[in-house]
Wavefront OBJ file of the C-alpha trace (Angstrom):
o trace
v 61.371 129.766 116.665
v 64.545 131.131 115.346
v 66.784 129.202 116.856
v 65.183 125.599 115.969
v 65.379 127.378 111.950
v 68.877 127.681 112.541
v 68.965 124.026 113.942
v 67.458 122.952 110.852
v 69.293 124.609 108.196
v 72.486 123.977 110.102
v 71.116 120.005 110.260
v 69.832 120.385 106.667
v 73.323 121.612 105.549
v 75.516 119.160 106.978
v 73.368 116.318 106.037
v 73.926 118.343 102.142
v 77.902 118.082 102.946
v 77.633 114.197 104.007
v 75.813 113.583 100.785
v 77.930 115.489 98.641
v 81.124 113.862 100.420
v 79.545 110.455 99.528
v 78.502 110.952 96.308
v 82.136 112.706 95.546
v 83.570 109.407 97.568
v 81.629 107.275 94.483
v 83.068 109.559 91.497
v 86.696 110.274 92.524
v 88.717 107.215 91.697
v 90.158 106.378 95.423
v 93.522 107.504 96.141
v 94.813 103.457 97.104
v 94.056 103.111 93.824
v 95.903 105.662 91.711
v 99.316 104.792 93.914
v 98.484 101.359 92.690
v 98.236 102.402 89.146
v 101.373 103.797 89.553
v 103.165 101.598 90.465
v 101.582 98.607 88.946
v 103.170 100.978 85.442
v 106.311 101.262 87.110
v 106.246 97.582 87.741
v 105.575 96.876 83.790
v 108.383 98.840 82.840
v 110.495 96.710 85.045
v 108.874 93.415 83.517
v 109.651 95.314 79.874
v 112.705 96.424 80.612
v 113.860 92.831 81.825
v 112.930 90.804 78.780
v 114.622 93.408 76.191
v 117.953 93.397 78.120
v 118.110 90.115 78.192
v 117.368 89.480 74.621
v 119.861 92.335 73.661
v 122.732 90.405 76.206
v 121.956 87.263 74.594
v 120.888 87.769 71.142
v 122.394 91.634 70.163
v 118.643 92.020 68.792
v 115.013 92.482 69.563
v 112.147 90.029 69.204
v 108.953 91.733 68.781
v 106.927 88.434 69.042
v 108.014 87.316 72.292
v 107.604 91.025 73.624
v 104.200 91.445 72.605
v 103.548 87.583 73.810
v 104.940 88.812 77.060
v 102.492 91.281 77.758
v 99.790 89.646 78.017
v 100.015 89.393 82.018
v 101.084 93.233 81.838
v 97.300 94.105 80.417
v 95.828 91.301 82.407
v 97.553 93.091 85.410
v 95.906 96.652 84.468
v 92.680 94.603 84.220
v 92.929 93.642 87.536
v 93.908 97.180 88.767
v 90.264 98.372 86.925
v 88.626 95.412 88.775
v 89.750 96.626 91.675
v 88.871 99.815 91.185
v 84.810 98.788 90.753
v 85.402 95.776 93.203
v 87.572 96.343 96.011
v 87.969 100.074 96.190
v 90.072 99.983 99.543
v 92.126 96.962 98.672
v 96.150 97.371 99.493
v 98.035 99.606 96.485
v 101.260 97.276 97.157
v 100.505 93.779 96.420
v 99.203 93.346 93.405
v 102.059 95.671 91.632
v 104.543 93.127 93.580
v 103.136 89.919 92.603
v 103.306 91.641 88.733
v 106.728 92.756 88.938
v 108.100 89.403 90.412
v 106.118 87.310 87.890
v 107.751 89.416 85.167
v 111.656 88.772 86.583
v 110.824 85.147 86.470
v 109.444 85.063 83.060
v 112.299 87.222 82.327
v 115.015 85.101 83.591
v 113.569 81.992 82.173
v 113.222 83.295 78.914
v 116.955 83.723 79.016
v 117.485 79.995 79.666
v 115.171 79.487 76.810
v 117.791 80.909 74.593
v 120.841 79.631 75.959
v 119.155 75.938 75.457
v 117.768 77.245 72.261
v 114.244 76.374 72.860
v 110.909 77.937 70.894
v 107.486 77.591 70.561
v 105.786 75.387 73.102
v 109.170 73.273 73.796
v 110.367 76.713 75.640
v 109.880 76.843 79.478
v 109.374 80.451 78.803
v 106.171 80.316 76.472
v 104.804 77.695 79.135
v 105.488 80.342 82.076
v 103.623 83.104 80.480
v 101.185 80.712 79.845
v 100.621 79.672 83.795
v 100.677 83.702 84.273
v 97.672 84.276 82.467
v 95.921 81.853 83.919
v 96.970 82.580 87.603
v 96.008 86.072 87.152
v 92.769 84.734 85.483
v 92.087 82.712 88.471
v 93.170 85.650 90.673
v 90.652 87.560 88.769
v 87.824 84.896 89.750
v 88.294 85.336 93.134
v 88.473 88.690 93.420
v 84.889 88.617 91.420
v 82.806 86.037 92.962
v 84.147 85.834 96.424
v 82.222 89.139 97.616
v 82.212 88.019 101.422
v 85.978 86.217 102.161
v 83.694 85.622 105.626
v 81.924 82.757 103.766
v 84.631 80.498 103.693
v 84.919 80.180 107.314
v 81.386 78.010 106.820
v 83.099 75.414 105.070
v 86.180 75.084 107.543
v 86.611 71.155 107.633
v 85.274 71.000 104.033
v 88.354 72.619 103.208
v 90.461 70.723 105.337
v 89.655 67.642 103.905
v 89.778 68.896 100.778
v 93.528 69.897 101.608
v 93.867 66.532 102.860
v 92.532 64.618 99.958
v 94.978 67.055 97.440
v 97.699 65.778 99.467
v 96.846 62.074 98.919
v 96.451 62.482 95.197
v 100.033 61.586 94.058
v 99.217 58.009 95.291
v 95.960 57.631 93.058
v 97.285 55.057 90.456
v 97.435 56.165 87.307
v 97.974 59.883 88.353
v 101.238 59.926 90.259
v 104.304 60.300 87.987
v 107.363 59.174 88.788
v 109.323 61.842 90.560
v 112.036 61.894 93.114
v 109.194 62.936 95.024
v 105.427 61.717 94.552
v 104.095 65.262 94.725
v 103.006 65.442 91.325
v 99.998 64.655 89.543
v 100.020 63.777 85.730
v 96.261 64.448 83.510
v 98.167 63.245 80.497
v 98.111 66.819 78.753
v 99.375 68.617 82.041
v 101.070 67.647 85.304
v 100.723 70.098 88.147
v 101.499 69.529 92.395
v 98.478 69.481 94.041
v 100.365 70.323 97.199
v 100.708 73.817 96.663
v 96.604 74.369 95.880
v 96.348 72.137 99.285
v 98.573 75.268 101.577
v 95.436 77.286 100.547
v 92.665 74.555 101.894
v 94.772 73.998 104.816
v 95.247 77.662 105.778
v 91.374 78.209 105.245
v 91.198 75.064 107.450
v 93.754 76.063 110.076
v 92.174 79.423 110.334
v 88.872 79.075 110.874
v 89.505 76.240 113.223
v 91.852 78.171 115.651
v 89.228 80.469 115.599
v 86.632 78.010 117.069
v 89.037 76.504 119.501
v 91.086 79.386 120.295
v 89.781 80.008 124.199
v 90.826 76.446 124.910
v 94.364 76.983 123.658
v 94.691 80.252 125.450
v 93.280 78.747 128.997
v 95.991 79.435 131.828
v 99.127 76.933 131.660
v 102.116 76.580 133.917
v 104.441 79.558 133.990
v 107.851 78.981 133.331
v 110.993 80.699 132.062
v 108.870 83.721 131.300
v 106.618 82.020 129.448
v 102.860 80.730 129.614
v 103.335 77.040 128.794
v 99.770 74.671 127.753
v 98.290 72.379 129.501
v 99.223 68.377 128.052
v 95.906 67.895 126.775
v 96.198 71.214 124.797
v 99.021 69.753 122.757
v 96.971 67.387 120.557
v 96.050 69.724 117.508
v 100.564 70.396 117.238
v 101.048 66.889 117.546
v 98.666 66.164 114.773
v 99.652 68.699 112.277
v 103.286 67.518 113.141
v 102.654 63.551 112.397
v 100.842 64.711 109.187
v 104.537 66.463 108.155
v 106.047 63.812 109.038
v 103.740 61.689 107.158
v 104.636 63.996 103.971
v 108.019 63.676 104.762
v 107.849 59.990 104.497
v 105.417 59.152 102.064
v 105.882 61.650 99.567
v 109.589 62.176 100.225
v 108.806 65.995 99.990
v 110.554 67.111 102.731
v 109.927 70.856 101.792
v 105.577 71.261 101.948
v 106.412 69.150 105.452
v 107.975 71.912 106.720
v 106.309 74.618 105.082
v 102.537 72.987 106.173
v 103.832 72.885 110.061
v 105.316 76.209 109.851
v 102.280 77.656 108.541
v 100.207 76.278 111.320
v 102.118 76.918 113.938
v 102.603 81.191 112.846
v 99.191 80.935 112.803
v 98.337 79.567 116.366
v 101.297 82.241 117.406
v 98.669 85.210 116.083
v 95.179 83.246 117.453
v 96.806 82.783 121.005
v 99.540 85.309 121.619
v 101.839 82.415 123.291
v 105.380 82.111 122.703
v 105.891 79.000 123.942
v 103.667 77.545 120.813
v 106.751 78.503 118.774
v 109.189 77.372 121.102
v 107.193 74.055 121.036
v 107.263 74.334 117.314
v 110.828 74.334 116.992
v 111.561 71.804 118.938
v 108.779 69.473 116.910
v 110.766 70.321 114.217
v 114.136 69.800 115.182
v 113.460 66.649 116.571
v 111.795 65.658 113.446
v 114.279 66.643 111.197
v 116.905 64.903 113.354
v 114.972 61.985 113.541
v 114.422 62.376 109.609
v 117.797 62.363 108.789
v 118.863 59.155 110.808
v 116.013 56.825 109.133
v 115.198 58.142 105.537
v 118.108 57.680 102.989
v 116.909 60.683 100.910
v 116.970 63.239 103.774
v 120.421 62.148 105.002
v 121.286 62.810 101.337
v 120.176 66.333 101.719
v 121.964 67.024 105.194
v 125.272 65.498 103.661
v 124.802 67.659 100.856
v 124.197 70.971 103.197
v 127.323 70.276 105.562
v 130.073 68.854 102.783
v 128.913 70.945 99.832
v 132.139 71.165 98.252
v 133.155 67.658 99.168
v 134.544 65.859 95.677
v 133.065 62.391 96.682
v 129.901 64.434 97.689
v 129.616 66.161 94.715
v 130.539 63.223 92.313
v 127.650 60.977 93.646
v 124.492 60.357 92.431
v 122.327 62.993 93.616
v 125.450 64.891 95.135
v 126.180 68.385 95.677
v 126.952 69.311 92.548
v 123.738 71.535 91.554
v 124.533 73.058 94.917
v 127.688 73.936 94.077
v 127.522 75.196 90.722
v 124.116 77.917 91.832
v 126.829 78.998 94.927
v 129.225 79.739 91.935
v 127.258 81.248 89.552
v 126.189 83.640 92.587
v 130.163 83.950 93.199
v 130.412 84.702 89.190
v 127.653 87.040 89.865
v 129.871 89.567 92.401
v 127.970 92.743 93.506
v 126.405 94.256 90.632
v 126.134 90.891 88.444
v 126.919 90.295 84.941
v 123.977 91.602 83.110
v 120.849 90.239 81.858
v 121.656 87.884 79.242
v 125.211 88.043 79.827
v 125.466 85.415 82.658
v 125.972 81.574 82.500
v 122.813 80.482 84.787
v 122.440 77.544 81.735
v 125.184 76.021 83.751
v 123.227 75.053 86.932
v 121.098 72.033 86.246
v 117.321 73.088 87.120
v 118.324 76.800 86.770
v 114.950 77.755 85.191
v 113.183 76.341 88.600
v 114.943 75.304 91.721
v 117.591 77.098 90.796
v 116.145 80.662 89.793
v 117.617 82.809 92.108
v 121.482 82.068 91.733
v 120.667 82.443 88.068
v 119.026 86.142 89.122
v 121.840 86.601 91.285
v 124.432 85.884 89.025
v 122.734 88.763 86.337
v 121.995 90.693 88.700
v 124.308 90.470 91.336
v 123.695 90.797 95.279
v 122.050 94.651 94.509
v 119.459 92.806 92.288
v 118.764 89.900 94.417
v 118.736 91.947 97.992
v 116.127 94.200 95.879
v 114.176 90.971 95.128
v 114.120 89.634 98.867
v 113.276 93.611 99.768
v 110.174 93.009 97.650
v 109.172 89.359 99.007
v 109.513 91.540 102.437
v 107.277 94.457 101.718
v 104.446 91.988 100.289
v 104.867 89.840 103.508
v 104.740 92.751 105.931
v 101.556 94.133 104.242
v 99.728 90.879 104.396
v 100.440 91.029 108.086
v 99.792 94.324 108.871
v 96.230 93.541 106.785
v 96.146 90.595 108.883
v 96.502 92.521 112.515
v 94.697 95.227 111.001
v 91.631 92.934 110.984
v 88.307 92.811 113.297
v 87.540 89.437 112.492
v 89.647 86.583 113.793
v 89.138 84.668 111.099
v 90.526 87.228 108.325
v 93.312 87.945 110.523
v 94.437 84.389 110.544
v 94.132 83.824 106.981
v 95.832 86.810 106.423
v 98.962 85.901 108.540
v 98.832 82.619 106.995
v 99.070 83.523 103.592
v 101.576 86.148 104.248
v 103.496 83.938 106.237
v 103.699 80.868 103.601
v 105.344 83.183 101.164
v 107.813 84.200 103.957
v 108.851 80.755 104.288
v 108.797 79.226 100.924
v 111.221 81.968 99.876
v 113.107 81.633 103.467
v 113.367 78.006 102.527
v 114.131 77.977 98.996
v 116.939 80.959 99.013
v 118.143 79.540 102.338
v 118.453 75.980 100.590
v 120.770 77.690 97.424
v 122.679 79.486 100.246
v 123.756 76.292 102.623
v 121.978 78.441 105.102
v 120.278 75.279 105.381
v 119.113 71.909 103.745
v 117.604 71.719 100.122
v 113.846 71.207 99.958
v 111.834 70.466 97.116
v 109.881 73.628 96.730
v 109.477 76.705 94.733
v 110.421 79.953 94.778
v 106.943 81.992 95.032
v 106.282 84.197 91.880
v 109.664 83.399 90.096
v 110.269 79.907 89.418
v 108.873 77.987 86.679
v 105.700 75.703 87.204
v 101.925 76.447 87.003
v 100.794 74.971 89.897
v 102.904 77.408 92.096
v 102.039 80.277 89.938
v 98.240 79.945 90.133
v 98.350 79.182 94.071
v 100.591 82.342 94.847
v 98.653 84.336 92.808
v 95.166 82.677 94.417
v 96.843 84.247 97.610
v 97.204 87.467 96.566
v 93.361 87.871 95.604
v 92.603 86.665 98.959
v 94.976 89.310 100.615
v 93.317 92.082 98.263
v 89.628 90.918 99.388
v 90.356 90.813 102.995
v 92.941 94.023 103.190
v 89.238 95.631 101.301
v 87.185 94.606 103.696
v 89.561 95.983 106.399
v 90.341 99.525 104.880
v 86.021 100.033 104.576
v 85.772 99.829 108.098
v 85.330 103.047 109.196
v 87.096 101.922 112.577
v 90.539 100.378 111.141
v 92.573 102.377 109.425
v 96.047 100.448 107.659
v 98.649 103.444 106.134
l 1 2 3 4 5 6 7 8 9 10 11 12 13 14 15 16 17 18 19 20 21 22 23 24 25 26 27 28 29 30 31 32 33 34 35 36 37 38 39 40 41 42 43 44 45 46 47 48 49 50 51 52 53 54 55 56 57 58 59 60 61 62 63 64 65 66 67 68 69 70 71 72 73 74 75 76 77 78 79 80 81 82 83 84 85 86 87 88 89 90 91 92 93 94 95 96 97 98 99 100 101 102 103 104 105 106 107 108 109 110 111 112 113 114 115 116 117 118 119 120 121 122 123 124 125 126 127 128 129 130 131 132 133 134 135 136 137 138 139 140 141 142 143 144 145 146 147 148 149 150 151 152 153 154 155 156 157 158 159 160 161 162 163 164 165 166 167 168 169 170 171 172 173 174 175 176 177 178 179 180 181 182 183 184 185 186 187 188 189 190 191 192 193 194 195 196 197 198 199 200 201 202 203 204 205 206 207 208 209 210 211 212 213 214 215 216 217 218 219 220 221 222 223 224 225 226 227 228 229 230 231 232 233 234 235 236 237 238 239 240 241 242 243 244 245 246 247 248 249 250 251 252 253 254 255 256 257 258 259 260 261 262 263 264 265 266 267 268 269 270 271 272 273 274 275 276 277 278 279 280 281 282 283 284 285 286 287 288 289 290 291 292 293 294 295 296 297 298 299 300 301 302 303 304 305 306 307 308 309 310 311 312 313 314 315 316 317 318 319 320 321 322 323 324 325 326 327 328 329 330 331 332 333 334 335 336 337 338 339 340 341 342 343 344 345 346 347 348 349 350 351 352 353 354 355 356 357 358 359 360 361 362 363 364 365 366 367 368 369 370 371 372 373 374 375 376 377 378 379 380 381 382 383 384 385 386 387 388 389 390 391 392 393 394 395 396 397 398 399 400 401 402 403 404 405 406 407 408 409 410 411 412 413 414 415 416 417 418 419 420 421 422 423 424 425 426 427 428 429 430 431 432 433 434 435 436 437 438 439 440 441 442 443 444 445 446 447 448 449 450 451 452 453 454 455 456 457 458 459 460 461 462 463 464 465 466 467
């Protein structure tokens, strides 16, 4: 009789501890959270910091009204830190203080183009930008609200595909295409946005959940060769597909950039669903071959690949679409040295698209190699925690839209700084976060409330743990 009292109380006291530990779980604010806050404030005082230098290098003087209009994605940002906090207690502390503090530099640096071109009010790029922000981050905030369960999108797979699909065909609508070098843009009258960049999201929610269905057909034994597990010919189809549609963008659209960047997408993804090497081996060679064949039959692409390999080239640079942006961003980098001139100080005006294509030479130029290595640095923490949320994952589905996402950023900004560089060719796309246009900015930011609802849903499993 003793003993089973002692079994009881010693029962009836841990089951006391395990409540208690619960309900102190519920009251104390969660430590992911708090490191957030943290740096989410550090990350504000960056953003600050950035628009007062560079109205003191520019102007010698302060503008309180464009400071106080500038914070307006700083408080939406803490707003989203509290919604986490009651929302997605477990979400990763590191992304949405990155997404803040890159969105800052680029309002930041466009501002100071504003003032070299000596544009206000509504006519500034800058006003616009902030004005995309809030919006993003509203949007953001939408997702992170009403999409409880990111598990629920895998039901509407090939909705989303087509959806993806039918974004991509929407420049050719008459009456809503505008003419661009490229037709990737849709005009409403009051607003033109590229309905390319809110397709990457259908398509990755399309890629992902449809990988995950066909997966044990792609991963069936091949032939072995040169250390590698090659698929079968009929396994090839769904590469060949995604390939003619980027080759289809390519040539339709002339956007040679969200060609690449779809493919590349899908084929990191079918890397994580299968394991297989030789999918990216196959991969590359898709895309070399396409690019080659690319820059024998389309004018514009040749252009691009003429302007990559004889940059500095007078004739080349004196043409009609020539070199010559190219050249002047690889000089204002030059200008730029190691430690760069100093916000507002610089000459990024000089570079024709500087606000957009061109953002980073103008932030490297201010801020020299330090400041732009410490940009790519934080483009490469907030891809290698939307992996590790990815792998960190139970469900295949999460996992692959994880790696997706995190992956699309990697190689927009692989891309776009490799295309100011002459690493290689120009594209047509946008530097994630930084560059001017809304579309961009609300899709980027669309991503990072997807990465924060699935890297939740990972950290409350009691089995996965992510540091």
């Amino acid at each position: 009789m003793t003993d089973q009292k002692l079994t009881r109380s010693t029962d009836a006291v841990s089951t006391d501890t395990a409540v208690m530990r619960a309900l102190k779980k519920i009251r104390v604010p969660a430590t992911q959270r708090n490191r957030e806050l943290g740096l989410l404030v550090f990350a504000i005082v960056v953003y600050g910091a950035a628009v007062s230098l560079v109205q003191l290098g520019a102007t010698g003087a302060i503008e309180t009204g464009f400071l106080i209009l500038a914070g307006i994605p700083a408080v939406l940002a803490l707003v989203t830190h509290v919604v986490l906090r009651l929302r997605a207690r477990d979400a990763d502390p590191f992304v949405l203080p990155i997404a803040t503090v890159l969105t800052g530099l680029g309002i930041a640096m466009i501002y100071r183009i504003d003032l070299a071109d000596q544009a206000s009010g509504w006519d500034a790029t800058g006003h616009r930008q902030i004005a995309w922000a809030v919006i993003a981050m509203v949007a953001a905030l939408a997702v992170l609200i009403f999409v409880r369960n990111y598990r629920v999108l895998f039901r509407y797979t090939y909705l989303s595909g087509l959806i993806g699909i039918l974004l991509l065909l929407l420049p050719f609508v008459p009456g809503l295409g505008t003419d661009q070098n490229a037709d990737v843009w849709v005009s409403l009258g009051f607003v033109s946005f590229q309905p390319g960049e809110l397709a990457k999201i259908c398509l990755a929610i399309f890629f992902a959940g449809y990988l995950v269905r066909t997966r044990e057909s792609l991963t069936s034994t091949g032939t072995r060769f040169l250390f590698m597990t090659w698929p079968r010919a009929r396994e090839l189809g769904p590469v060949l597909i995604i390939w003619l549609v980027s080759l289809g963008i390519i040539v339709l659209q002339r956007d040679l950039g969200t060609g690449l960047l779809i493919f590349g997408m899908f084929v990191a993804m079918l890397y994580v669903a299968t394991g297989k090497t030789s999918w990216v081996v196959i991969g590359l060679v898709l895309v070399a071959s396409g690019a080659f064949l690319a820059s024998r039959v389309l004018p514009y692409v040749n252009g691009r690949f003429a302007n990559w390999l004889s940059a500095f080239d007078p004739e080349v640079i004196d043409r009609d679409g020539g070199s010559y942006q190219l050249v002047q961003g690889i000089f204002g980098l030059s200008h730029g040295g190691l430690f760069g001139t100093g916000l507002g100080q610089g000459r990024p005006y000089i570079t024709p698209l500087s606000q957009s294509d061109y953002i980073v030479p103008s932030l490297g130029e201010e801020l020299g190699l330090v400041g732009l290595f410490a940009i790519l640095a934080l483009y490469m923490v907030f891809t290698s925690r939307g992996i590790r949320i990815g792998l960190a994952g139970q469900d295949d589905f999460g996992k692959l839209l994880a790696t997706g996402f995190s992956f699309t950023i990697a190689l927009q900004v692989f891309i776009m700084v490799g295309g100011v560089t002459r690493v290689i060719p120009l594209t047509g796309l946008t530097t994630p976060f930084l560059a001017a246009g809304g579309s961009s900015l609300i899709a980027n930011w669309i991503i990072v409330a997807f990465l924060l609802r699935i890297s939740d849903a990972v950290r409350s499993r009691p089995r996965v743990v992510i540091g």
